[in-house]
N, CA and C atoms as a LAMMPS dump frame, in Angstrom:
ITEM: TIMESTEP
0
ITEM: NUMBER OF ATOMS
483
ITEM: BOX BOUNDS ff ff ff
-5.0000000000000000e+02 5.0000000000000000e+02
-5.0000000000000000e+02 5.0000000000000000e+02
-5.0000000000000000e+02 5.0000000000000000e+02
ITEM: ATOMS id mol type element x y z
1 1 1 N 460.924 453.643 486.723
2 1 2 C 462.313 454.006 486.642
3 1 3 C 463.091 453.057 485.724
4 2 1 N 462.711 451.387 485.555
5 2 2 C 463.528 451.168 484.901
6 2 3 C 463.322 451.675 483.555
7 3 1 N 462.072 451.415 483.062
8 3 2 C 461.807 451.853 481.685
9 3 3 C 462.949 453.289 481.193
10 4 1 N 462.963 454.174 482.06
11 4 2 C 463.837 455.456 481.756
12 4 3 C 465.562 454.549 481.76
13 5 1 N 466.058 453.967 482.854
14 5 2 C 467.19 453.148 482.79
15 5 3 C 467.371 452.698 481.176
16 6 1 N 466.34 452.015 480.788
17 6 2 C 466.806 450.877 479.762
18 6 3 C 466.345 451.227 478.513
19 7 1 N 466.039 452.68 478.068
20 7 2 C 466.066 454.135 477.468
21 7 3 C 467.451 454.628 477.626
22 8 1 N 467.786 454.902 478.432
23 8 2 C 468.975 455.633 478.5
24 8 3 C 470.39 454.738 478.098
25 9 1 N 470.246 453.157 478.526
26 9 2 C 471.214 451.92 477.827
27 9 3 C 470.984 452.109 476.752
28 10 1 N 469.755 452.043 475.884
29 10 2 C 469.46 451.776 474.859
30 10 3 C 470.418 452.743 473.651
31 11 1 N 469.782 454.398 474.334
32 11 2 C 470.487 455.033 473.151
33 11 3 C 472.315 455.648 473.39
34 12 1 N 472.23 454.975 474.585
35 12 2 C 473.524 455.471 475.196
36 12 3 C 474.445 454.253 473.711
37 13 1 N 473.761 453.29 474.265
38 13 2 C 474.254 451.798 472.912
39 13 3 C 474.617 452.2 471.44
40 14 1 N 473.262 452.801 471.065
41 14 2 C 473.257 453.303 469.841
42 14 3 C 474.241 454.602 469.077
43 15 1 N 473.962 455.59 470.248
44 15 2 C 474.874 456.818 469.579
45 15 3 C 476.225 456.283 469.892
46 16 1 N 476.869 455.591 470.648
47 16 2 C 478.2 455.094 470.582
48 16 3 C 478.52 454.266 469.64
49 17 1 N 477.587 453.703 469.013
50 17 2 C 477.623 452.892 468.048
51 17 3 C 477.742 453.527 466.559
52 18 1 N 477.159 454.525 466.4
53 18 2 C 476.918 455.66 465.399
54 18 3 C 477.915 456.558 465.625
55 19 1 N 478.847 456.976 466.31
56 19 2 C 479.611 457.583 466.786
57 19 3 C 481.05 456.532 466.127
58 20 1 N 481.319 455.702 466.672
59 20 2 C 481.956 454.426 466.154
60 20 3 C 481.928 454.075 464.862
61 21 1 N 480.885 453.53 464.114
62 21 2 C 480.868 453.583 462.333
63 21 3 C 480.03 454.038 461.653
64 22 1 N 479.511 455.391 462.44
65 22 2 C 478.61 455.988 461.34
66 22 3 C 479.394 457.273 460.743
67 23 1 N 479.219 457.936 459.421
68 23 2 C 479.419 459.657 459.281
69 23 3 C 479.318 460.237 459.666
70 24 1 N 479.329 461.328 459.027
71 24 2 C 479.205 462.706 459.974
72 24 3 C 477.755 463.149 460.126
73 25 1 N 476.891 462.477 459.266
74 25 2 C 475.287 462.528 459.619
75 25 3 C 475.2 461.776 460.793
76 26 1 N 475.149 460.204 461.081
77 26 2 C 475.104 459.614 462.119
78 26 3 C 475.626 460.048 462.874
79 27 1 N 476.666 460.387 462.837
80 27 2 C 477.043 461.138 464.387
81 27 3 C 476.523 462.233 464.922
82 28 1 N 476.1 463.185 464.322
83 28 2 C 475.724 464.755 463.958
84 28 3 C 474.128 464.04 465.134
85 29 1 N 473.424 462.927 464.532
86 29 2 C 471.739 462.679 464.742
87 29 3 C 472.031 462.315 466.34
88 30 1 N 473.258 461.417 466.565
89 30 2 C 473.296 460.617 467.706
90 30 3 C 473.517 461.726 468.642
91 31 1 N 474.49 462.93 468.071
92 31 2 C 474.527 463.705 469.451
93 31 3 C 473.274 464.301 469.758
94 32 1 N 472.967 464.946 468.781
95 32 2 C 471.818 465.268 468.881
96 32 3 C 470.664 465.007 469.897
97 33 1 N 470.256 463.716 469.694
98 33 2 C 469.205 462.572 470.381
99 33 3 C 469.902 462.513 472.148
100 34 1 N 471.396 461.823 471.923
101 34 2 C 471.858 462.385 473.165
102 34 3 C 471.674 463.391 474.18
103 35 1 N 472.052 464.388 473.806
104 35 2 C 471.896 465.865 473.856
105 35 3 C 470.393 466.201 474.469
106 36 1 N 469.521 465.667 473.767
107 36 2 C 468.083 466.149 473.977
108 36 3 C 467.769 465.189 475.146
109 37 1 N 468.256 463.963 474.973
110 37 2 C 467.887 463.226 476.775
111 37 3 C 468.421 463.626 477.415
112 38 1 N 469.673 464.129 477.363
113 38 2 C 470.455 464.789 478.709
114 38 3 C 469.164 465.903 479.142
115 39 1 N 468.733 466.643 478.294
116 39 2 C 468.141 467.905 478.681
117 39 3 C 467.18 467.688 479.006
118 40 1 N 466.148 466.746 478.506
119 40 2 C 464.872 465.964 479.242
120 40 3 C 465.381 465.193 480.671
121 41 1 N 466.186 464.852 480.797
122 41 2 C 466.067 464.127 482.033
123 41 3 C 466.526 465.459 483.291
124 42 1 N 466.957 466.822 482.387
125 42 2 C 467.526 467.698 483.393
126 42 3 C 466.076 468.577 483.7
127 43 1 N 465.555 468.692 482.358
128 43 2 C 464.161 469.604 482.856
129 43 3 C 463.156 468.727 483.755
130 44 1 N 462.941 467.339 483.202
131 44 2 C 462.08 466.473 483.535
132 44 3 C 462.349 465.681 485.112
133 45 1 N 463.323 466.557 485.695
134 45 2 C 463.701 466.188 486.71
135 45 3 C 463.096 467.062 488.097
136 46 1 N 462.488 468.13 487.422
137 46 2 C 461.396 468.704 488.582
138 46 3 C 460.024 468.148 488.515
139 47 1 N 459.903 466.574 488.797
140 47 2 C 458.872 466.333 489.309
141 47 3 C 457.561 466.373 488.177
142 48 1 N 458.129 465.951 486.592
143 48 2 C 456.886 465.899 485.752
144 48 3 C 455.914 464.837 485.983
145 49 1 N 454.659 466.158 485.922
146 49 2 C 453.371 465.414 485.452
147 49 3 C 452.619 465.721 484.486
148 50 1 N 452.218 464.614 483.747
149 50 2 C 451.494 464.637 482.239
150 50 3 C 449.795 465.09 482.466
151 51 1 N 449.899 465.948 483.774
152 51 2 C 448.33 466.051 483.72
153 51 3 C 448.134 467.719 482.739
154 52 1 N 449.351 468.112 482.365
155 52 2 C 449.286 469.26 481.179
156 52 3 C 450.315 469.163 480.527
157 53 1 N 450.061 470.457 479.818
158 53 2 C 451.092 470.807 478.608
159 53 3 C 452.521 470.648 479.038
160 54 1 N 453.652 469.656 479.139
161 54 2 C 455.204 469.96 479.684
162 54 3 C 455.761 470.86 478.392
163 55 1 N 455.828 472.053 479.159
164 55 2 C 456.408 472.963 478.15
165 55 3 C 457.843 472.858 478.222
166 56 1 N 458.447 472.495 479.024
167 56 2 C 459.813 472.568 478.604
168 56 3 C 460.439 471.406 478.191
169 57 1 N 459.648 470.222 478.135
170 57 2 C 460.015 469.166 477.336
171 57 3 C 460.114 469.564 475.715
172 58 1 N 458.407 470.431 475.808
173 58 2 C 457.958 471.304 474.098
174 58 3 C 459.27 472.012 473.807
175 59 1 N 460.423 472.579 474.308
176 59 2 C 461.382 473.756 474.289
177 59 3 C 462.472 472.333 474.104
178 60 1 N 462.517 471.152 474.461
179 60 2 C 463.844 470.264 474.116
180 60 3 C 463.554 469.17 472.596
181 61 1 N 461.942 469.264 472.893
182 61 2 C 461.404 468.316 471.406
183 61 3 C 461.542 468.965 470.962
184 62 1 N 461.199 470.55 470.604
185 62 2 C 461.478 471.503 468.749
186 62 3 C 462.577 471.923 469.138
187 63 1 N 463.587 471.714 470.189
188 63 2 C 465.189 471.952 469.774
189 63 3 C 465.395 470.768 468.584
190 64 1 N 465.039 469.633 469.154
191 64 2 C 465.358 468.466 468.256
192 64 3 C 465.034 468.199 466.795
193 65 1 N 463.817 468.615 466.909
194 65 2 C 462.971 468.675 465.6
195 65 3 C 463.87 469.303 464.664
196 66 1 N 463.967 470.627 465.196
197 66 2 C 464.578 471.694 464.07
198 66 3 C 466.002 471.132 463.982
199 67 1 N 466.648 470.294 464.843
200 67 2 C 468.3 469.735 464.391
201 67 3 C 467.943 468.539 463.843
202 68 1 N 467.067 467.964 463.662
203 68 2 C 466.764 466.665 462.533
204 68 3 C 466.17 467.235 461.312
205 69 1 N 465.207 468.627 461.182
206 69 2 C 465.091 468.87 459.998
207 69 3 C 466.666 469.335 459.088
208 70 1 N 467.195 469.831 459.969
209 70 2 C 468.124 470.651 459.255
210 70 3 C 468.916 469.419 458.561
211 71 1 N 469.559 468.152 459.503
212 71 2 C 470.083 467.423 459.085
213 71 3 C 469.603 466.469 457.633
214 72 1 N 468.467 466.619 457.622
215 72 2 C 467.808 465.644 456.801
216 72 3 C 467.672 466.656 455.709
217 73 1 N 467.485 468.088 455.782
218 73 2 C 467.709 468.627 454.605
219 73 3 C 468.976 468.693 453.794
220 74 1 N 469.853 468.509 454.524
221 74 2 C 471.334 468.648 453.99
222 74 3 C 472.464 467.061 454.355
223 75 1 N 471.687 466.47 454.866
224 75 2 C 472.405 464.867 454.98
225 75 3 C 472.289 464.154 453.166
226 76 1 N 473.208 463.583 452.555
227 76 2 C 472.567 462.286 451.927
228 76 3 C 472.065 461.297 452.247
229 77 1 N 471.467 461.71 453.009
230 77 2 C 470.501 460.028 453.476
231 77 3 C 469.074 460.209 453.389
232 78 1 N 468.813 459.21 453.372
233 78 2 C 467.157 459.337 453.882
234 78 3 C 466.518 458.794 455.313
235 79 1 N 467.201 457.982 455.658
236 79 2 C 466.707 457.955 457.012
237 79 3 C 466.291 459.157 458.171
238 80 1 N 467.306 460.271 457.533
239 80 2 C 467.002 461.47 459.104
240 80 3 C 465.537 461.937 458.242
241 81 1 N 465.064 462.157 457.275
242 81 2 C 463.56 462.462 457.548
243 81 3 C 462.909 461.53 457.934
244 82 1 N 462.981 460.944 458.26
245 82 2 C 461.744 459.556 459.33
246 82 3 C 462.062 460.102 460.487
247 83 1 N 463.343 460.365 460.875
248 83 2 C 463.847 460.491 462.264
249 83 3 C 462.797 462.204 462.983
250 84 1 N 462.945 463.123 461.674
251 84 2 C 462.688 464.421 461.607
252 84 3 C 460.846 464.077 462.116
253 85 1 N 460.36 463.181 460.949
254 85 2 C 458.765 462.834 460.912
255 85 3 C 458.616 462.153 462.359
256 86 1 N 459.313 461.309 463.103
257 86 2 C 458.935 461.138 464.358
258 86 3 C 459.001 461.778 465.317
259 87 1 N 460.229 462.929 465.116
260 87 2 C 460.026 463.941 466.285
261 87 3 C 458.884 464.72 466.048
262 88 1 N 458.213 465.166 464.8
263 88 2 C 456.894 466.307 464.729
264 88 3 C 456.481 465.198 465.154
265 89 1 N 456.045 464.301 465.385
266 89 2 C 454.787 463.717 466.154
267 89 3 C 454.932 463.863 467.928
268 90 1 N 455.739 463.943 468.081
269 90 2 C 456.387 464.286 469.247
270 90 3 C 455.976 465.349 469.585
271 91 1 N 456.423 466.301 469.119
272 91 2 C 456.253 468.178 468.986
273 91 3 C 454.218 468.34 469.063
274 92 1 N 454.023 467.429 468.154
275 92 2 C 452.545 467.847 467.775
276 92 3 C 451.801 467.295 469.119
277 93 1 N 452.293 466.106 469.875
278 93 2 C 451.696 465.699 471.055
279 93 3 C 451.591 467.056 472.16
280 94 1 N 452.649 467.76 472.119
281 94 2 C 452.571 468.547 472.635
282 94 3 C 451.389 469.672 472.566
283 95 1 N 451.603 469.899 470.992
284 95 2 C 450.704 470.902 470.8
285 95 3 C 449.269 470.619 471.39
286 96 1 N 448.975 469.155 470.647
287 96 2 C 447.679 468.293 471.064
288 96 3 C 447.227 468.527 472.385
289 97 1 N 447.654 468.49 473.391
290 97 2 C 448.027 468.666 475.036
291 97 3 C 447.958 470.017 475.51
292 98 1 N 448.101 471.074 474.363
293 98 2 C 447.906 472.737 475.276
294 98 3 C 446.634 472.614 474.556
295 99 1 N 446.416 472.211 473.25
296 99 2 C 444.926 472.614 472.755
297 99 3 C 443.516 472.438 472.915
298 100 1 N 443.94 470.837 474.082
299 100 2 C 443.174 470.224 474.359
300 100 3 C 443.672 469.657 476.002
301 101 1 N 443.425 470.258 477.413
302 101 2 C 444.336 469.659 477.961
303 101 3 C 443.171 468.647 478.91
304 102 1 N 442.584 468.14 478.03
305 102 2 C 441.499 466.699 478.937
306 102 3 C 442 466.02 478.227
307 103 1 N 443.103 465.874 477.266
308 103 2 C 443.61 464.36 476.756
309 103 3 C 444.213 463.641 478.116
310 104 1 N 444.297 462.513 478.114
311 104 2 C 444.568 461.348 479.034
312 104 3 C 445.946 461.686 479.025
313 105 1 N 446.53 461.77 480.389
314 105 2 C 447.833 462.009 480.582
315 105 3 C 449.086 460.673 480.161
316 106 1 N 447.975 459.135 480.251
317 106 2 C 449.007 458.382 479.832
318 106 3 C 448.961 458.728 478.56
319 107 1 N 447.869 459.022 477.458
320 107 2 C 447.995 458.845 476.395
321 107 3 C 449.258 460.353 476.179
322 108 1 N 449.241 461.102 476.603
323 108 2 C 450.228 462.206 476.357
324 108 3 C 451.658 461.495 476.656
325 109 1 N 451.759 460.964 477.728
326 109 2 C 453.064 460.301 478.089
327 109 3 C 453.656 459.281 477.085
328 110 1 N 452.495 458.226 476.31
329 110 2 C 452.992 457.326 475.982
330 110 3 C 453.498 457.936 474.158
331 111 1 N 452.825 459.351 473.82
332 111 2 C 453.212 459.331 472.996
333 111 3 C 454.756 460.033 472.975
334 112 1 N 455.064 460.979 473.646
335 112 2 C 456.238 461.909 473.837
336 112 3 C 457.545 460.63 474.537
337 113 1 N 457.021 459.875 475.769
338 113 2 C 458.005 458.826 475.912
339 113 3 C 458.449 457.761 475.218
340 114 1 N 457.478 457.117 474.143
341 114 2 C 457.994 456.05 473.378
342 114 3 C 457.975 456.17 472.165
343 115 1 N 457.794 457.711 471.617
344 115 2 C 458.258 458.007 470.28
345 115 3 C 459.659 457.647 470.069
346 116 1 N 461.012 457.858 470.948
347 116 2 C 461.879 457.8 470.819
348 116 3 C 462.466 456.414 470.469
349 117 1 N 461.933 455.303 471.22
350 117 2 C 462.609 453.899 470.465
351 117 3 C 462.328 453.64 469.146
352 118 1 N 461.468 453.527 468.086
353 118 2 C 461.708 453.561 466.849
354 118 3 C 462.552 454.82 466.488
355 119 1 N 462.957 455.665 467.154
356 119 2 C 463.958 456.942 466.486
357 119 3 C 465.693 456.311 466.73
358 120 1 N 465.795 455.236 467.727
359 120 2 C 466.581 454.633 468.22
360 120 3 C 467.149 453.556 466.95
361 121 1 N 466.316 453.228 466.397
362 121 2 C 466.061 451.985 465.96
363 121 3 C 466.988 452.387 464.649
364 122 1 N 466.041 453.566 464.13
365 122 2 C 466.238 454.369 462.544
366 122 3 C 468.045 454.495 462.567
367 123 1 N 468.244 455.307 463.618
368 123 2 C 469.696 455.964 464.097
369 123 3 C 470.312 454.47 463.615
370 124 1 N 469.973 453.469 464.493
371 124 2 C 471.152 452.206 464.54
372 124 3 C 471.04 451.485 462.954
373 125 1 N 469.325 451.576 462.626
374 125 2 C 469.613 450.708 460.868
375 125 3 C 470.226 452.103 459.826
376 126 1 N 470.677 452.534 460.162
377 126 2 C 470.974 454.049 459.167
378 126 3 C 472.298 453.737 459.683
379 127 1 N 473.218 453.855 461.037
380 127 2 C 474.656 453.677 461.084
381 127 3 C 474.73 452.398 460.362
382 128 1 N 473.777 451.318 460.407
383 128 2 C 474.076 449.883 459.966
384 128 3 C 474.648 450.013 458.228
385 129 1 N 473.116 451.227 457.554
386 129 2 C 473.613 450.437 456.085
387 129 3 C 474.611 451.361 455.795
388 130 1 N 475.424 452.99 457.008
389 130 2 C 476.313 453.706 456.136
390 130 3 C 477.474 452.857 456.346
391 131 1 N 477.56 451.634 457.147
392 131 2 C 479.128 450.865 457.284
393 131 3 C 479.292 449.997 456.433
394 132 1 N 477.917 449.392 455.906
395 132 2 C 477.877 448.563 455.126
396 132 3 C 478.13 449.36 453.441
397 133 1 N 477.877 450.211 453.298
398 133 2 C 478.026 450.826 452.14
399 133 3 C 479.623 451.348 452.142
400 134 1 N 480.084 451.054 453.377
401 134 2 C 481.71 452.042 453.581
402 134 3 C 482.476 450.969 453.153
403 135 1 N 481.895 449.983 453.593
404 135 2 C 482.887 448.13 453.522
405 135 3 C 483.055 447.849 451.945
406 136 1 N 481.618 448.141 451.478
407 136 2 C 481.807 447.238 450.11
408 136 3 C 482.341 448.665 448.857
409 137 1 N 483.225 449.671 449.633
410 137 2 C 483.823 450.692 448.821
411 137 3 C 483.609 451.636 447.696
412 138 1 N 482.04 451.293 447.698
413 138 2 C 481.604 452.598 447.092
414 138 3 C 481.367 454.252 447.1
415 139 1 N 481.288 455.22 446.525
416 139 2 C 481.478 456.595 446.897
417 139 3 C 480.393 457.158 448.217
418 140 1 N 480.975 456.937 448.823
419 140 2 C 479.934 457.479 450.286
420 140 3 C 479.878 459.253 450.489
421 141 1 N 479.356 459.651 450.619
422 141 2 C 478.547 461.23 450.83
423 141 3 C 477.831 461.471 452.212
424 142 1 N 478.787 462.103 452.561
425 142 2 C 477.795 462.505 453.745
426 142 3 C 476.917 463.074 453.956
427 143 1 N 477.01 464.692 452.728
428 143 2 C 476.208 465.263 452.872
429 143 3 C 475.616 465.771 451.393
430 144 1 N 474.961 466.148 450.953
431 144 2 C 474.265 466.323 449.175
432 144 3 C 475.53 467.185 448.916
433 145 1 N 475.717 468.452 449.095
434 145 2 C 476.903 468.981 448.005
435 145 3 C 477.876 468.366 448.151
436 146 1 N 478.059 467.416 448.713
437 146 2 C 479.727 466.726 448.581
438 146 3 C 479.333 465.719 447.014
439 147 1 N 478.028 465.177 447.045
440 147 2 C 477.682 464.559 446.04
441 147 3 C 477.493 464.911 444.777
442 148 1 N 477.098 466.845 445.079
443 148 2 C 477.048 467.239 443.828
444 148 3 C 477.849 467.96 443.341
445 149 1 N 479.056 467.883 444.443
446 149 2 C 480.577 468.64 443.971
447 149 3 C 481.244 467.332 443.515
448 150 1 N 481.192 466.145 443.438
449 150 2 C 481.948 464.985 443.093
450 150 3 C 480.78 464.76 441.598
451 151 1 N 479.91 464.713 441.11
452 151 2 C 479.407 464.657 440.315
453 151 3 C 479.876 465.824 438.776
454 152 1 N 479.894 466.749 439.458
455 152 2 C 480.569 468.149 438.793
456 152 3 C 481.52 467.847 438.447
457 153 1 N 482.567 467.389 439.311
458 153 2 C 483.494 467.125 438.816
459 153 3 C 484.218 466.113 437.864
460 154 1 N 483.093 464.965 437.534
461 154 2 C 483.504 464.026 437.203
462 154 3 C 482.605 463.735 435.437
463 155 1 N 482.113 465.269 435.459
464 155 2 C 481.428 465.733 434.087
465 155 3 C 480.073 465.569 434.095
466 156 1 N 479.561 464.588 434.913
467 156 2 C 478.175 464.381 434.749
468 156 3 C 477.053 465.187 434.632
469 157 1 N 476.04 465.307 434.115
470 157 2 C 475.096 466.64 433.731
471 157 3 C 474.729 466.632 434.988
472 158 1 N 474.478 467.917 435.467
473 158 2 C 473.862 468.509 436.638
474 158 3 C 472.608 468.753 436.364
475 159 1 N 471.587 468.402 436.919
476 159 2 C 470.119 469.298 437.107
477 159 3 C 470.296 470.247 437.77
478 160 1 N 469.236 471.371 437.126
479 160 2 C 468.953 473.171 438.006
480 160 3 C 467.743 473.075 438.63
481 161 1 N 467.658 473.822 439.458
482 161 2 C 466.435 474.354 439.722
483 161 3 C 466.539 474.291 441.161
C-alpha cells in the first residue's frame, strides 16, 4: 500500500507542478496521467490479481497511450513521445500477458506498475525545461502549427510535404 501512496504523492506533485508552469502540452500530459490513475485505482479497486490478463487496466493504458500519441503528434515538444514510447510498453505488457498467460505475475506487475515513474520523471524534466525556456524569453510554442503559423508569418521559407 505504501508503494501505491507514494505513487499517488509523487504524480499528484508533478501534475500540479506542470499544471503551475508548464503549457498547454504539460498540462494537457499531466491531466491526462492523472486521469488514468484516478481510473486505475477505480477499476483496480476490485481486488486485482496479476495472475492474468487485467483487461481493464488494458482499456485505461490504451486510453492513455492514444492521449500521449495524439499529444506528441501535435505538441512542440519532444518529450511526450518518450512519454507515448513508455506507455506502449505498458499496453504491450498487457498484450504479452493475454498471449502468453504463464508469464510471472510479478514480472507482469512490475512492468505495468513501475512503468509510470520514469513517465513521472519525463512530465516534471519537460515542465522543467518549458519554464526555463519561458524565463529566458524566447518564442515558446505549444503546439507545431502555432510554430508554423508564426514562421509564415514572419516570411521564413516553409517546407511541404
Amino acid at each position: 500500500m505504501i508503494v501505491i501512496a507514494v505513487f499517488i504523492g509523487l504524480l499528484t506533485l508533478a501534475a500540479g507542478y506542470a499544471q503551475w508552469r508548464g503549457g498547454a502540452p504539460e498540462k494537457l500530459a499531466a491531466t491526462a496521467m492523472f486521469g488514468a490513475m484516478l481510473a486505475t485505482l477505480w477499476v483496480g479497486s476490485h481486488a486485482p490479481s496479476f495472475n492474468g490478463t487485467q483487461w481493464e487496466l488494458l482499456v485505461v493504458d490504451f486510453g492513455l497511450f492514444v492521449a500521449l500519441c495524439l499529444l506528441a503528434n501535435f505538441a512542440d515538444r519532444f518529450w511526450p513521445m518518450w512519454l507515448a514510447a513508455f506507455q506502449l510498453v505498458a499496453v504491450a505488457s498487457h498484450g504479452a500477458s493475454a498471449y502468453n498467460p504463464g508469464i510471472l505475475p510479478v514480472a507482469y506487475w512490475w512492468i505495468v506498475g513501475k512503468i509510470s515513474y520514469p513517465m513521472i520523471a519525463i512530465l516534471v524534466i519537460g515542465t522543467l525545461r518549458h519554464d526555463r525556456r519561458k524565463r529566458l524569453g524566447g518564442p515558446e510554442f505549444g503546439w507545431t502549427h502555432e510554430r508554423h503559423r508564426a514562421r509564415a508569418g514572419s516570411g521564413e521559407t516553409q517546407w511541404t510535404s
